[in-house]
C-alpha positions in Angstrom: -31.4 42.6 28.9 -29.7 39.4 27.4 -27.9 36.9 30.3 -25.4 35.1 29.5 -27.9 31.8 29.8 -30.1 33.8 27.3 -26.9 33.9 25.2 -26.1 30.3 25.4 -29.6 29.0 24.8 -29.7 31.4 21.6 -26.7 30.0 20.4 -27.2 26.3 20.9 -31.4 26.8 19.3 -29.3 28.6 16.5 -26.4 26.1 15.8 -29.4 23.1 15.7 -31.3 25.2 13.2 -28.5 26.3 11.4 -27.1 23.1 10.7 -30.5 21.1 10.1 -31.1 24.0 7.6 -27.4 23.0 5.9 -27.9 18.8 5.9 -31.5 19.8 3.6 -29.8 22.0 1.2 -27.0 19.5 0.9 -28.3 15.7 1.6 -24.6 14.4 0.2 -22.7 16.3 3.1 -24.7 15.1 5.6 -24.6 11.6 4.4 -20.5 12.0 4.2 -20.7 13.7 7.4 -22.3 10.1 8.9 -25.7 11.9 9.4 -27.4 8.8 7.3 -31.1 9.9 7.0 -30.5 12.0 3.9 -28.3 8.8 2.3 -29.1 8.7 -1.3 -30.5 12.1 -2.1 -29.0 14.8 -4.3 -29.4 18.8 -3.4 -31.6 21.1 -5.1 -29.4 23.2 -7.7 -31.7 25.8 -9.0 -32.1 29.2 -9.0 -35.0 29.3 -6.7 -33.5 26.7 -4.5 -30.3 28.9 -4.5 -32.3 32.3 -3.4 -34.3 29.9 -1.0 -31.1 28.9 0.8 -29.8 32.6 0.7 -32.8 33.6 2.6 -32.1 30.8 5.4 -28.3 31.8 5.1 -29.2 35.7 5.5 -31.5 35.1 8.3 -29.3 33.4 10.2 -26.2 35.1 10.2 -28.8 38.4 11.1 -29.1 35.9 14.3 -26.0 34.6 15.1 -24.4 38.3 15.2 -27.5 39.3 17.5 -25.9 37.2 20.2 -23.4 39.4 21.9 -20.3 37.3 22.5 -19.5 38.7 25.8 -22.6 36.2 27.5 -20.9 33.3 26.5 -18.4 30.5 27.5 -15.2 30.6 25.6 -16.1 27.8 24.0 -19.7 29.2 22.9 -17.7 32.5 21.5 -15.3 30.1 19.5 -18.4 28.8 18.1 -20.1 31.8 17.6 -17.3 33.3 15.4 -16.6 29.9 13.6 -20.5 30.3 12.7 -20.4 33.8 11.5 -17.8 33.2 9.3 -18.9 29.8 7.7 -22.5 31.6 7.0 -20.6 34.9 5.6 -18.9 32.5 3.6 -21.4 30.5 2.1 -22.9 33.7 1.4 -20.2 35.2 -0.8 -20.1 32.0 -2.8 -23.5 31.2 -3.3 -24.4 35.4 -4.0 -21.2 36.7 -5.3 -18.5 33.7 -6.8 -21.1 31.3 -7.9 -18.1 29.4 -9.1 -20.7 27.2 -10.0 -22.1 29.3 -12.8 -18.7 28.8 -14.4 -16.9 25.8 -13.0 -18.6 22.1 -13.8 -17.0 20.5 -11.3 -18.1 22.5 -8.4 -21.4 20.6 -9.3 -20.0 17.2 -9.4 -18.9 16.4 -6.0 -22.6 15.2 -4.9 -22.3 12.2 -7.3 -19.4 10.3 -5.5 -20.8 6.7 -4.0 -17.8 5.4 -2.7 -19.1 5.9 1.1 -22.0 3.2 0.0 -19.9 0.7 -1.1 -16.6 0.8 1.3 -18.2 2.1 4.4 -20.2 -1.0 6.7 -22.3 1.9 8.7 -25.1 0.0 7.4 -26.0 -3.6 6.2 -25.3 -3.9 2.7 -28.7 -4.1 1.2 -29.5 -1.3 3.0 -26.7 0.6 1.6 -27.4 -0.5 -2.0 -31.0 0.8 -2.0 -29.3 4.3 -0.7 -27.2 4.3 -3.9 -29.7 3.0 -6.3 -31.9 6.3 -5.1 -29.0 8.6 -5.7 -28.5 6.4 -9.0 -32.1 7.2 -10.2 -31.3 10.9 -9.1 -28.6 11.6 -11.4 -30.4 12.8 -14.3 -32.6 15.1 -13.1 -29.8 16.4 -11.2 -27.6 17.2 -14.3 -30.3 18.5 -16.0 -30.9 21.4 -13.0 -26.9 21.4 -13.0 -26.7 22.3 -16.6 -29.2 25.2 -16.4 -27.0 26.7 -13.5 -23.7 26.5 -15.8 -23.0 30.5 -17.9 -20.5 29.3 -20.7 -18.0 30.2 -22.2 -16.0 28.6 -19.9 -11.8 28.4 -20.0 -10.3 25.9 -21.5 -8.2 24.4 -18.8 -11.4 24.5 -16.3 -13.4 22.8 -19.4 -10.6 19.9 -20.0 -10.5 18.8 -16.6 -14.1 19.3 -16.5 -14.4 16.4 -19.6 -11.8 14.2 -17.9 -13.6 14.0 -14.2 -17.4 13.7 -15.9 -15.9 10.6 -17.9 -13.9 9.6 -14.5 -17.7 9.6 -13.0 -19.4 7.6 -15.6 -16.4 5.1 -15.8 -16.7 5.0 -12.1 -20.4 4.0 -12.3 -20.5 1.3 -14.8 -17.1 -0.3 -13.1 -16.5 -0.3 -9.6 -20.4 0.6 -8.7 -21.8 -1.9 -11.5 -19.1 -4.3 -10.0 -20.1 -3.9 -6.0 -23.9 -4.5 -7.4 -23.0 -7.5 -9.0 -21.3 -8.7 -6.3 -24.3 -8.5 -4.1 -26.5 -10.0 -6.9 -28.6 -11.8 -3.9 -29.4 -8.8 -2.0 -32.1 -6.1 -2.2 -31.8 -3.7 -5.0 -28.8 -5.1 -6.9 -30.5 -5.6 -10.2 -31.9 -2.2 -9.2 -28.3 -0.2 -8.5 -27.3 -2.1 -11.9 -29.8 -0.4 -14.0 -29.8 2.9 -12.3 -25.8 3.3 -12.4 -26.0 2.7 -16.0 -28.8 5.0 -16.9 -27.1 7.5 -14.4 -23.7 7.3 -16.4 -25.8 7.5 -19.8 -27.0 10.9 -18.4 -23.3 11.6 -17.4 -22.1 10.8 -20.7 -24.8 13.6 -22.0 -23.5 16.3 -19.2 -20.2 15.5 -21.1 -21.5 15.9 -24.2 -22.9 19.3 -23.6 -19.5 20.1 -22.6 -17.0 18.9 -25.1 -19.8 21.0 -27.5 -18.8 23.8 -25.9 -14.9 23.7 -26.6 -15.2 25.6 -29.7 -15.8 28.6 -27.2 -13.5 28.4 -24.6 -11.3 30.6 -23.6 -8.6 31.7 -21.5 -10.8 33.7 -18.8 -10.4 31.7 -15.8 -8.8 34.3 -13.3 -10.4 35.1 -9.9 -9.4 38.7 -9.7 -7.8 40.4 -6.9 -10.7 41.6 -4.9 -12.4 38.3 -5.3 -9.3 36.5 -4.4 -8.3 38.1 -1.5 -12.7 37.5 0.0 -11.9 34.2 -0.4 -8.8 34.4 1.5 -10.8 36.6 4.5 -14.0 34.9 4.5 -12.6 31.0 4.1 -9.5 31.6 5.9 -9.7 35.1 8.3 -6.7 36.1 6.0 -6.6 40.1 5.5 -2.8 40.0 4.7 -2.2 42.1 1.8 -1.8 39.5 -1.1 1.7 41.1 -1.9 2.8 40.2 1.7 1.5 37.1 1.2 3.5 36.5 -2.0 6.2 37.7 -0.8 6.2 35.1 2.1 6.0 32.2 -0.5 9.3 33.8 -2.3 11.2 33.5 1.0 9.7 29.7 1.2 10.5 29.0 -2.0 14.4 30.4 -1.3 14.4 28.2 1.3 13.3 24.8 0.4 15.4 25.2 -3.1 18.3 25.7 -0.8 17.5 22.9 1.5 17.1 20.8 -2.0 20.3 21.7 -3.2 21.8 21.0 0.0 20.5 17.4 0.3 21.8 16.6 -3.2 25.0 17.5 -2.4 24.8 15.1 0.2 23.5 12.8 -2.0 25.9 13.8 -5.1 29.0 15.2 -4.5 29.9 17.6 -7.1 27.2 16.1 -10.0 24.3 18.7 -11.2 21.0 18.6 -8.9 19.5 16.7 -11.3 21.2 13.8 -11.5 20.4 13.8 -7.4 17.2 14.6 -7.6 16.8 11.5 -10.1 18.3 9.4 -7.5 15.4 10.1 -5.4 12.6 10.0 -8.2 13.3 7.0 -10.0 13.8 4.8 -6.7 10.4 4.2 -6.9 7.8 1.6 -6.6 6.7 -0.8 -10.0 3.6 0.1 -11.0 2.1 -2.4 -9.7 3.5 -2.3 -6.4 3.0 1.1 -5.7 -0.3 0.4 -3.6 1.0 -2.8 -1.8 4.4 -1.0 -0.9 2.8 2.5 0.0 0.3 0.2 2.9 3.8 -1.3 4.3 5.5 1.5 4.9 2.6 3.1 7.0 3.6 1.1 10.1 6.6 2.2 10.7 5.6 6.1 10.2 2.6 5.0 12.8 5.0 4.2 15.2 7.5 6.6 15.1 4.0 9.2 15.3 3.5 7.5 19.0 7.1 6.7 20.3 8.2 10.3 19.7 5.6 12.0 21.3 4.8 13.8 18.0 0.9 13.4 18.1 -1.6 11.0 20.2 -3.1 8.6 17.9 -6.7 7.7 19.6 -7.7 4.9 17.9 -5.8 1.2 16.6 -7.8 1.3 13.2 -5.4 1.5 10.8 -6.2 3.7 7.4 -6.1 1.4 4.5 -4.7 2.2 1.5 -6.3 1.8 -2.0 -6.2 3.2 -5.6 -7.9 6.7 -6.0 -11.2 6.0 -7.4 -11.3 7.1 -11.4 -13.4 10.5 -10.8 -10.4 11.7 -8.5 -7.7 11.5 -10.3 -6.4 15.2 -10.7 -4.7 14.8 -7.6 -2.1 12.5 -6.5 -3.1 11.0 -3.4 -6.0 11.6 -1.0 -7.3 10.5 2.1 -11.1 9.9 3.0 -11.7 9.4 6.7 -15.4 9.3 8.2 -17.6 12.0 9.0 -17.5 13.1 12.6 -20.8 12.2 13.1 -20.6 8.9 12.2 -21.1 6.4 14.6 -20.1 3.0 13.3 -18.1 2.9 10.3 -14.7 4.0 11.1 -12.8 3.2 7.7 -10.2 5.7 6.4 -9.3 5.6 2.9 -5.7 6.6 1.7 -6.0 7.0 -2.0 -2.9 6.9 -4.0 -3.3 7.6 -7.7 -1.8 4.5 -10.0 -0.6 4.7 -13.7 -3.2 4.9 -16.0 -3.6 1.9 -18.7 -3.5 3.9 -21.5 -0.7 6.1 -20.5 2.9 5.3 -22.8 6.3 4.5 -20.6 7.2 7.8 -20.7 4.4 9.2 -19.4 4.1 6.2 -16.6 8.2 6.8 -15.8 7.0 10.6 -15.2 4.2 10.2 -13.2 6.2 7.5 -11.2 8.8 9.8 -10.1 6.7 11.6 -8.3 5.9 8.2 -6.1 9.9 8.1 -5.3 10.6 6.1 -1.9 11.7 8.9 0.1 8.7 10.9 -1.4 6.3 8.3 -0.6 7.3 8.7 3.3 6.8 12.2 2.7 3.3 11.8 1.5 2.0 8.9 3.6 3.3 11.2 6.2 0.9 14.3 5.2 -1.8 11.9 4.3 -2.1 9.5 7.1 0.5 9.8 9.9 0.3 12.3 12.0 -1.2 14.3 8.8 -5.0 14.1 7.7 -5.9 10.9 9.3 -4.8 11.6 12.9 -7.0 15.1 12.3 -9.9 12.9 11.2 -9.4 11.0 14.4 -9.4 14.0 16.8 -12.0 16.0 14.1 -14.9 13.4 15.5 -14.2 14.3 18.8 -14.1 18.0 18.7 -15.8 19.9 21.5 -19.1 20.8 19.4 -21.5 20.0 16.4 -20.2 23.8 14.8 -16.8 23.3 15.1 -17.3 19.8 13.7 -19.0 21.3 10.9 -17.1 24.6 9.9 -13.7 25.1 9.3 -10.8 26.5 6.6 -9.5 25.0 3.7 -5.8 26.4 5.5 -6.1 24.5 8.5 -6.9 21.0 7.2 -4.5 21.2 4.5 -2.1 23.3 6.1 -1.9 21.1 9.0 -0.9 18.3 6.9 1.7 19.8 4.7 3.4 21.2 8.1 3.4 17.5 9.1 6.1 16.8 6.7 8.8 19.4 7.9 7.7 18.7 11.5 8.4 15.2 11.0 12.1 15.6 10.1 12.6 18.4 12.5 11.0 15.5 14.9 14.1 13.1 14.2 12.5 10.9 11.3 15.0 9.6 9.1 17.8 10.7 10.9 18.8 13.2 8.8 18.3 11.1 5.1 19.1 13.2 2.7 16.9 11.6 0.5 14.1 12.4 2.5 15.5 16.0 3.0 14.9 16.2 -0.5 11.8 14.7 -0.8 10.1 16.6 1.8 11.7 20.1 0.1 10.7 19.2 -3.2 7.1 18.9 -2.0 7.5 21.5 -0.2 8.4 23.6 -3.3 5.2 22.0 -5.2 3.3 23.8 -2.4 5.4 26.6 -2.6 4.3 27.2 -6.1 0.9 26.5 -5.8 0.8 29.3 -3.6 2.7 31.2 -5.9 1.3 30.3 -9.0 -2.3 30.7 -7.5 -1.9 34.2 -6.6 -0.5 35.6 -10.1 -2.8 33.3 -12.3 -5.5 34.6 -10.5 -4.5 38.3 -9.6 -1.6 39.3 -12.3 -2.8 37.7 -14.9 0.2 34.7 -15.5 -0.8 32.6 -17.9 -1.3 29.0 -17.8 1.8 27.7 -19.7 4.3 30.2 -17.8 2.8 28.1 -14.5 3.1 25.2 -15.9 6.9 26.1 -16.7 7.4 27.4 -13.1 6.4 24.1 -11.5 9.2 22.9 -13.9 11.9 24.9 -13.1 11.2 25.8 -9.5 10.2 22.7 -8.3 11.9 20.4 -10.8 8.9 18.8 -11.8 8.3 16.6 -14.8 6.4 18.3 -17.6 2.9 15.9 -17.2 2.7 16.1 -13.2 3.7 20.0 -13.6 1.0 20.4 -16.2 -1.4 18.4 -13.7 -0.3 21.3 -11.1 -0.9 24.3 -13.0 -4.4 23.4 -14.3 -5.5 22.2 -10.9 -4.8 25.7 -10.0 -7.1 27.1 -12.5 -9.9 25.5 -11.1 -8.9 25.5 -7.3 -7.0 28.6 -6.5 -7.8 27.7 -2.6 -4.4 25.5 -3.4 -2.3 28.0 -2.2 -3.6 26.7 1.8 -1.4 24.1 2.0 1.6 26.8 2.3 -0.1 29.7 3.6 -1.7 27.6 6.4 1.3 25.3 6.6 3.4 29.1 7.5 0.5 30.0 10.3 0.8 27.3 11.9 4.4 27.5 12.1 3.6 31.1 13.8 1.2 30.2 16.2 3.8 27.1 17.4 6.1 29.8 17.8 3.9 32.2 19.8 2.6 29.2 21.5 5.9 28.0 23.0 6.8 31.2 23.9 4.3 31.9 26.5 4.2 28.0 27.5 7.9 28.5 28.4 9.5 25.2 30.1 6.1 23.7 30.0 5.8 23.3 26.2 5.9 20.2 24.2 5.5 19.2 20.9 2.9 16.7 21.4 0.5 19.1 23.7 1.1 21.7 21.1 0.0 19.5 18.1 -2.8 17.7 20.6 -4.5 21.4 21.6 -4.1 22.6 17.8 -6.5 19.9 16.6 -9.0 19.0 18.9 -10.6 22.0 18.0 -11.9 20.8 14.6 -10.2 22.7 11.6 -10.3 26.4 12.1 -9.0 29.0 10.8 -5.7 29.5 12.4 -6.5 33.5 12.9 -9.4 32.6 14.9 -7.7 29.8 17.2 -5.0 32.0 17.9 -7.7 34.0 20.0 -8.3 30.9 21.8 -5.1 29.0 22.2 -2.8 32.5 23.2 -3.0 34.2 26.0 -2.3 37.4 24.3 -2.6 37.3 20.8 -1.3 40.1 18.6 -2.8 39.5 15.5 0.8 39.1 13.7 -0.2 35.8 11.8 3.3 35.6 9.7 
């Protein structure tokens, strides 16, 4: 007979193998996770190492469902569940997506070195040796990566594919060849010079191999609906029917267009929305302001986060903001906080995504627009205050190693994107109707990345009809709609930021109803992330009282 210490103890010897198992099959996430014994070494990617990590993965999730939930602490059944499901998960993708097999990106991420350089964890010479191992590493690496990779592959997947390999080797023989000269004195500088440019020779060869398979590509880059909706239940706890879900986005989408048009309006009586909407786009930061301006305007969003009660903000370091690094650059602006097990460094990164040099006015004007004042708020909002960088803050401090580990793609991104609307609701702006606008047309962008994810992938819409429904529903330009609709080609898990953005809403909702006179914003928002990122199915078991499964 099991006790409920026997449970425990199961569970903790588990969660320690479990994640000691992950950090050797992926060295990069434990190094990004501030775990800095595996700094500088690349995963295996083969097929045996693949089958070897299925076997770990299979055993262990035979384990964790062994351990009867009922012998444990609410805490320890939290875990237990968030551990099932990550395992399941990794699973699925690793036996049954292998989006690796047809996506060349899902193999990149491991080459990033931007931790070694911006991060002071370490001193620097011992940070440069780290990166001239993962350097040297490279081409071995893409060698194993190429053998993984099944063309044909589609066109979109295999543009963008081209575009971030070149991003990576550009990346290597500037900013990395740069920070090595910089620290010519030190330890392994001559080293990381050599290695980064032998590493981006071998990059240059992965993007060889791929602009030599253009001639092949095709259009077949659709999930499916089965698939789809497992990645929706195993990365998210989603079982919604897909056309609930969809229909859910078309009520969103009603609603921010009519919040759009209402702002412009306000903004310009009687004229056509677009002449509004252009009032808000091109108000925007030169060029070469737009990183300077974007790092002023964080203050006054930080304070406004703690004099309103919105969210507490545990920590003075301030998020600094800097251009996204050339390997990034499919999305507009990202942040990069520390792992939450790291120790020392404690630098965020907001990344905001400049005008490319070679790039004519036009296309610079377009891209701009998107980088409007009011829209700017609206993103440094989502991205630093109370959005991703407040949730890195409380991430580090969540109650255990597994639910600092594990979590949904919905939560983190949804919780960000429901920043925005939450923000105004909150009283910022007073009522701007420039904002309004801002926040709905980036609302609507989210909006039809859930749409748009969901048809491409299950009903077969092609990639120019999304590319025209970014530009019509969310009044997009044509480049940064283009940018949209291919992004969702290779990342159909896009369609989080609105699907989690809309659960959250629900839980608030349920939330404040049983809390009666004792709710508050700011208790609500403190609880919801100090649990790590979850998905928001499974912390509705542990925040409500009585939860009845209605997540919409």
């Amino acid at each position: 007979m099991t006790t409920p210490n026997d449970s425990s103890a199961r569970l903790a010897t588990l969660a320690e193998r479990v994640l000691d198992e992950r950090w050797k099959s992926s060295p990069p996430e434990a190094a990004s996770s501030g775990i800095h014994a595996y700094d500088g070494q690349l995963p295996p990617v083969t097929r045996t190492s693949i089958e070897s990590r299925l076997t770990e993965l299979r055993a262990a999730l035979a384990d964790a469902e062994a351990i009867a939930p009922d012998g444990l602490a609410p805490q320890e059944q939290f875990d237990r569940d968030l551990l099932v499901l990550g395992l399941r998960s990794e699973i699925w993708e690793l036996s049954e997506n292998r989006s690796f097999t047809r996506d060349p990106m899902a193999l990149m991420w491991p080459l990033e070195a931007t931790a070694y350089m911006d991060r002071s964890y370490a001193p620097v010479e011992q940070r440069m040796a780290s990166m001239a191992n993962l350097m040297r590493a490279v081409p071995a690496y893409l060698d194993s990566a190429r053998a993984l990779l099944e063309p044909p592959f589609a066109k979109p997947v295999l543009h963008q594919a081209i575009e971030a390999y070149s991003g990576v080797a550009s990346y290597y023989r500037g900013d990395v060849a740069e920070f090595a000269e910089a620290n010519l004195g030190l330890t392994d500088g001559l080293d990381v010079i050599k290695a980064a440019e032998e590493a981006a020779e071998a990059i240059d060869d992965m993007v060889a191999y791929l602009r030599s398979h253009q001639s092949t590509a095709n259009d077949d880059f659709a999930m499916g609906a089965e698939r789809y909706a497992t990645m929706l239940s195993l990365g998210e706890m989603v079982d919604i029917p897909l056309a609930q879900i969809e229909a859910a986005g078309g009520s969103e989408l009603r609603r921010h267009q009519a919040s759009v048009r209402e702002a412009a309006e306000r903004i310009a009586p009687g004229k056509p929305l677009a002449e509004a909407i252009a009032v808000v786009t091109k108000d925007h930061p030169a060029a070469d302001k737009l990183i300077d301006e974007t790092r002023e305007m964080l203050e006054e969003i930080r304070s406004f986060t703690i004099d309103h009660d919105i969210a507490s903000v545990i920590s003075g370091v301030r998020a600094q903001v800097r251009e996204t690094p050339a390997f990034m650059r499919w999305a507009f602006a990202a942040m990069d906080g520390p792992g939450p097990f790291e120790e020392v460094a404690t630098e965020s990164f907001y990344y905001v995504t400049p005008v490319e040099k070679h790039w004519t006015p036009e296309q610079s004007e377009e891209w701009l627009s998107n980088f409007g004042y009011a829209t700017l708020k609206i993103i440094s909002i989502h991205e630093a205050y109370p959005g991703h960088y407040v949730h890195f803050l409380r991430h580090a401090k969540a109650p255990s190693a597994i639910s600092k580990v594990f979590g949904a793609y919905s939560f983190w991104e949804g919780w960000a994107h429901y920043c925005e609307e939450m923000f105004l609701e909150a009283g910022y702006g007073d009522g701007d109707p420039k904002l309004q606008l801002a926040m709905a047309q980036e609302a609507l962008v989210r909006v039809c990345r859930l749409l748009c994810s969901l048809r491409m992938h299950t009903q077969g819409q092609t990639l120019a009809e999304s590319e025209k429904f970014f530009q019509e529903q969310a009044f997009m330009e044509e480049l940064p709609a283009k940018t949209e609709a291919i992004r969702g080609t290779f990342d159909p898990g896009y369609l989080n930021y609105t699907l989690g953005k809309m659960l959250i809403y629900k839980l608030r909702a349920d939330w404040q109803a049983e809390q009666g006179s004792a709710y508050s914003l700011k208790a609500f928002h403190d609880d919801l992330i100090s649990h790590g990122g979850p998905p928001v199915p499974l912390l509705r078991k542990h925040m409500l009282r009585h939860d009845d499964g209605v997540l919409l």
